[in-house]
C-alpha positions in Angstrom: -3.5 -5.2 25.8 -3.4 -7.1 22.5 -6.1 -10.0 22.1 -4.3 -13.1 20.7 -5.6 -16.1 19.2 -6.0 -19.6 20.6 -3.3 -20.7 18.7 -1.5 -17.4 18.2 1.8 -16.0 19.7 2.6 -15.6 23.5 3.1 -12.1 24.4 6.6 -12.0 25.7 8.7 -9.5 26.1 11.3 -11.2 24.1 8.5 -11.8 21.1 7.9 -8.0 21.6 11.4 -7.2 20.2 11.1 -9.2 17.5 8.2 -8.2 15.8 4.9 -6.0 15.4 1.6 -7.8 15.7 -1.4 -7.1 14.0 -3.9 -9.5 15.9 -7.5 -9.3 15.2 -10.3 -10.2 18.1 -13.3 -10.9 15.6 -13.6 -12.5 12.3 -11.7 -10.4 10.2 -13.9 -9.8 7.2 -15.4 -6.5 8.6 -12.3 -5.1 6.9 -13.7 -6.8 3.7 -14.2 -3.5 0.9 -14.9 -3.8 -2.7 -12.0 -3.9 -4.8 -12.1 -0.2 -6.3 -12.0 1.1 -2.4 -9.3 3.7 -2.0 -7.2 2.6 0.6 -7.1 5.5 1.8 -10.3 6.0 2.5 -10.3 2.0 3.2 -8.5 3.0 6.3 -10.2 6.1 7.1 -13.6 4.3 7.1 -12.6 1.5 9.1 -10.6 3.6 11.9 -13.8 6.0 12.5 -16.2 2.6 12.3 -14.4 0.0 14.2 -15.3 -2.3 12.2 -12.2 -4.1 11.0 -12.6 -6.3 14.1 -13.2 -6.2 18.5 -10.2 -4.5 18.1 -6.8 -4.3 16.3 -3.5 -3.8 18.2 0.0 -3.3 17.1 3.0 -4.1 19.6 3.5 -0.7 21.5 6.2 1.0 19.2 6.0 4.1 19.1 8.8 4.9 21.8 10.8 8.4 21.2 13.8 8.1 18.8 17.2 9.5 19.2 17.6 12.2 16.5 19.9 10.8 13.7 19.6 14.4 11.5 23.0 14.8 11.9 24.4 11.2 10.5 25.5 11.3 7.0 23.4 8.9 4.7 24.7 5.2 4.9 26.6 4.3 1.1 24.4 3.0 -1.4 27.7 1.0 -2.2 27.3 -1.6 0.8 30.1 -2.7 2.6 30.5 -6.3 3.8 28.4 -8.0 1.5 29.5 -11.1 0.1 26.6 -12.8 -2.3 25.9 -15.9 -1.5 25.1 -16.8 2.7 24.5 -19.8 4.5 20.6 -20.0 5.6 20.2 -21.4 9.6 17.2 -24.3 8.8 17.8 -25.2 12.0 14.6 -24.6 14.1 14.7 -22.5 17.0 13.2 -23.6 19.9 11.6 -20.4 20.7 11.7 -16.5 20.5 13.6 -16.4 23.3 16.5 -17.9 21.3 16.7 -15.5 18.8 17.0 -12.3 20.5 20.0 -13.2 21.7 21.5 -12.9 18.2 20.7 -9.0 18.4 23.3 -7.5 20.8 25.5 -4.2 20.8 24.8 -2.6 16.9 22.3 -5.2 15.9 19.8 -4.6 19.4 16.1 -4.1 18.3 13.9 -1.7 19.2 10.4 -2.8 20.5 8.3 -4.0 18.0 11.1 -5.2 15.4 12.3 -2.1 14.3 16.5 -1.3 14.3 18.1 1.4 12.0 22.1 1.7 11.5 23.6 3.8 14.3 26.4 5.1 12.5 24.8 6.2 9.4 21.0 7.7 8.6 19.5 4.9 5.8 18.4 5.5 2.7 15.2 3.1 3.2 12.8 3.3 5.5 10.9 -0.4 5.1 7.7 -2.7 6.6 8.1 -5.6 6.0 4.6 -7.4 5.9 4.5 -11.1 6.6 0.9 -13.4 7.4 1.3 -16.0 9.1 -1.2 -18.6 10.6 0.0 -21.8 12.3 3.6 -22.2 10.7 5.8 -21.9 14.1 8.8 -23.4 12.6 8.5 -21.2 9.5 8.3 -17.3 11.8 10.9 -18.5 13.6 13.1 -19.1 11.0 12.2 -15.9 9.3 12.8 -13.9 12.2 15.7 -15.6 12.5 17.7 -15.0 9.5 15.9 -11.9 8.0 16.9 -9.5 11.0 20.4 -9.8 10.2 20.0 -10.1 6.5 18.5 -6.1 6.6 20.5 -5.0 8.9 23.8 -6.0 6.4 21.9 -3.8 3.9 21.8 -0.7 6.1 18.0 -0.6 5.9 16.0 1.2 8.4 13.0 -1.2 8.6 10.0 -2.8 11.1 8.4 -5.9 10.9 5.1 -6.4 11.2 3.2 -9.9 11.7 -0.2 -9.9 11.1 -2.6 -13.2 12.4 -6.4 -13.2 11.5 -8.4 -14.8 13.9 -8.4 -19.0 14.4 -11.2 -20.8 12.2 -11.5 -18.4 9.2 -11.2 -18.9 6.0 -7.2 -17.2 5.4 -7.0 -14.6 2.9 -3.7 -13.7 2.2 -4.6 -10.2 0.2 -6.9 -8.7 2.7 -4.6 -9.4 5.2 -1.4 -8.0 3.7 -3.6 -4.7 2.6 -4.6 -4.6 6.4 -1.0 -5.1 7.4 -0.2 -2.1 4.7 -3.0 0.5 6.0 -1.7 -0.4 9.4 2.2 -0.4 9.3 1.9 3.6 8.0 0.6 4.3 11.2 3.3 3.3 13.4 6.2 4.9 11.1 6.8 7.1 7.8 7.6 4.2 5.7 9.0 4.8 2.2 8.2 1.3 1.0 6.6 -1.6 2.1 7.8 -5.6 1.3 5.2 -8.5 1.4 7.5 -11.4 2.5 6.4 -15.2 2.6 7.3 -16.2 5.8 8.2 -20.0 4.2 10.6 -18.2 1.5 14.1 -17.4 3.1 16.7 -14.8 1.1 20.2 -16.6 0.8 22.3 -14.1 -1.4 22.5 -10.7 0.5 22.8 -8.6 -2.8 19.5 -9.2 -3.2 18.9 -5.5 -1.8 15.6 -5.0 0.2 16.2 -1.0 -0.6 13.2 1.2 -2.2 13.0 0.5 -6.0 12.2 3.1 -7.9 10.0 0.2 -9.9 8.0 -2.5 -7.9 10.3 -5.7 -7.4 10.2 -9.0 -7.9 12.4 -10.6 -5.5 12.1 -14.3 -6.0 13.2 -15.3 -9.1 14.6 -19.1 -8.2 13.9 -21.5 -5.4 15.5 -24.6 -3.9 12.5 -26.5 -4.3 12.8 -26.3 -8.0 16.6 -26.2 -8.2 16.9 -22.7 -8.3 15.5 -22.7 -12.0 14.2 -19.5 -12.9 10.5 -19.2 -12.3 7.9 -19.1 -15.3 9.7 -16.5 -17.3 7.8 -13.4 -15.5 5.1 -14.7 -15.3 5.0 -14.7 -11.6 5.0 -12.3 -8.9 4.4 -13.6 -5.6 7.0 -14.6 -2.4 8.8 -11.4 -1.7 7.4 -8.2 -3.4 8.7 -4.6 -2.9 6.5 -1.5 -3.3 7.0 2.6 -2.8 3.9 3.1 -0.9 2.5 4.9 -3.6 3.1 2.3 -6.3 1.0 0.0 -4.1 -1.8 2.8 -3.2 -1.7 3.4 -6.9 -2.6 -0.3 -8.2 -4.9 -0.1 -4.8 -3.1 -3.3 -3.5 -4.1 -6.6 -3.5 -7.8 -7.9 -4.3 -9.8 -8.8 -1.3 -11.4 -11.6 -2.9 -9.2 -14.1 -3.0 -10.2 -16.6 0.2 -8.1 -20.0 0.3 -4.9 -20.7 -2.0 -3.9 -18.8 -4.1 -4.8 -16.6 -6.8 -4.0 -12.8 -5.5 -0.5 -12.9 -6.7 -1.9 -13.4 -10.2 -4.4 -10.9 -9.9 -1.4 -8.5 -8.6 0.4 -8.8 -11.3 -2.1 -8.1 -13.4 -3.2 -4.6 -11.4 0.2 -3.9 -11.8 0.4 -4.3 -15.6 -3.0 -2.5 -16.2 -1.1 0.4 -14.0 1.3 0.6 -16.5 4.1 0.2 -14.3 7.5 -2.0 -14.9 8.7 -4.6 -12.7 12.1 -5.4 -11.5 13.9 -8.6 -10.9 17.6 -9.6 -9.7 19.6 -12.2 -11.7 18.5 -15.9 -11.0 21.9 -15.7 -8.9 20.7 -13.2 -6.5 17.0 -13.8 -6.1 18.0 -16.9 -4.6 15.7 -18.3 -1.5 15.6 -21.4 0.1 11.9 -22.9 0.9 10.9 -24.2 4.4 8.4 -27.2 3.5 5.2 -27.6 5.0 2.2 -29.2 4.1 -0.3 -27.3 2.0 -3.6 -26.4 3.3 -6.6 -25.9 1.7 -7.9 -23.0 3.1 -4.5 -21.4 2.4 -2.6 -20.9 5.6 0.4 -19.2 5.1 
């Protein structure tokens, strides 16, 4: 049975449907390794120590697949998509209203996953998302990004991962924890860091594997959609093959409070000599759910 925060989600069986969690009993810093740690052998180390926390448990989903061997791959020409979509901002009032959404073709498998039933995907994705005391903002997510994946034919699972109540949040160790993790509960091709306040709102912005890391975000509503620093940023929504991101070995784990590990990714993936890709200022187009800024960087 999962050990959940004060403050943290109720474990419901429609919330099981929606999402993986990565919940963490004790203060999450015994997963705290020097930045030139494999992690690879981050994770081997920390599975045969325990040490990452009381103990870390993932939303049972691991539940025996039909065999889709003999489904032709889905097009990489997508049907249906249109560009630009209306974003829900609309709260729901809880999980249990969302499901809902997810009937017939679109029904989720335990633990957030779903993969096209007609067609065997080209992209097996985790999506990676931290969140800490934002309600409104996983709602939302969950809300609109199910459906936004599923209209890309993208074979995916997301995964939620909530450090402990009263610690300092570090965005970086906890997306590498969510990273080590996710591989264990599926063979993922790539993995996407998503801000859960940062809401995709033209669907040709394709989630797929990039043979490149990605950039997703390249405007915002909060700044009226101008394009963002020229480049020079790389934070919001970032795609990674899994060995692009063991190559770079992930995020720095020194980052506590706001901000900063996005900067210092961008600069482990420049010194790894590897390009970046970005969609038009038309496509990587996301609308912002506003919150107030914390100080010890809770997002």
């Amino acid at each position: 049975m999962a050990r959940f925060g004060e403050k943290g989600f109720s474990f419901s069986l429609q919330r099981l449907y929606l999402f993986g969690t990565i919940c963490f009993g004790g203060y999450f810093s015994y997963y705290f390794v020097t930045s030139h740690t494999p992690l690879t052998s981050l994770s081997r180390d920390i599975v045969s120590l325990r040490r990452l926390a009381d103990d870390v448990t993932l939303v049972p989903s691991y539940l025996p697949q039909t065999e889709q061997s003999y489904l032709e791959k889905c097009p990489e020409r997508l049907p249906g998509l249109v560009g630009q979509i209306e974003v829900n901002m609309s709260e729901p009032e809880s999980f249990d209203d969302i499901l809902p959404l997810y009937k017939g073709n679109r029904r989720l498998e335990i633990g957030g996953k779903w993969r096209p039933s007609n067609c065997t995907s080209i992209s097996r994705l985790a999506v990676v998302m931290t969140y800490r005391n934002r309600s409104k903002s996983i709602k939302l997510m969950l809300q609109h990004l199910h459906g936004f994946l599923q209209k890309q034919l993208i074979q995916y699972q997301m995964f939620v991962i909530e450090p402990p109540p009263d610690t300092e949040f570090n965005r970086g160790l906890l997306k590498n924890i969510g990273f080590v993790e996710s591989g264990k509960f599926g063979d993922f091709q790539c993995v996407v860091f998503q801000d859960i306040d940062l809401l995709p709102e033209n669907d040709r912005n394709l989630y797929h594997c990039p043979t490149v890391p990605r950039h997703l975000v390249v405007a915002i509503d909060a700044t009226r959609y101008k394009p963002l620093y020229g480049g020079a940023v790389f934070g919001g929504a970032v795609l990674f093959r899994r060995e692009q991101f063991q190559k770079i070995n992930g995020f720095s784990n020194y980052y506590f409070g706001w901000g900063g590990e996005d900067d210092d990714l961008l600069d482990r993936v420049r010194h790894g000599r590897l390009k970046i890709g970005r969609p038009s200022s038309l496509v990587g187009r996301y609308r912002s759910v506003k919150h107030k800024k914390d100080q010890r960087g809770n997002t």
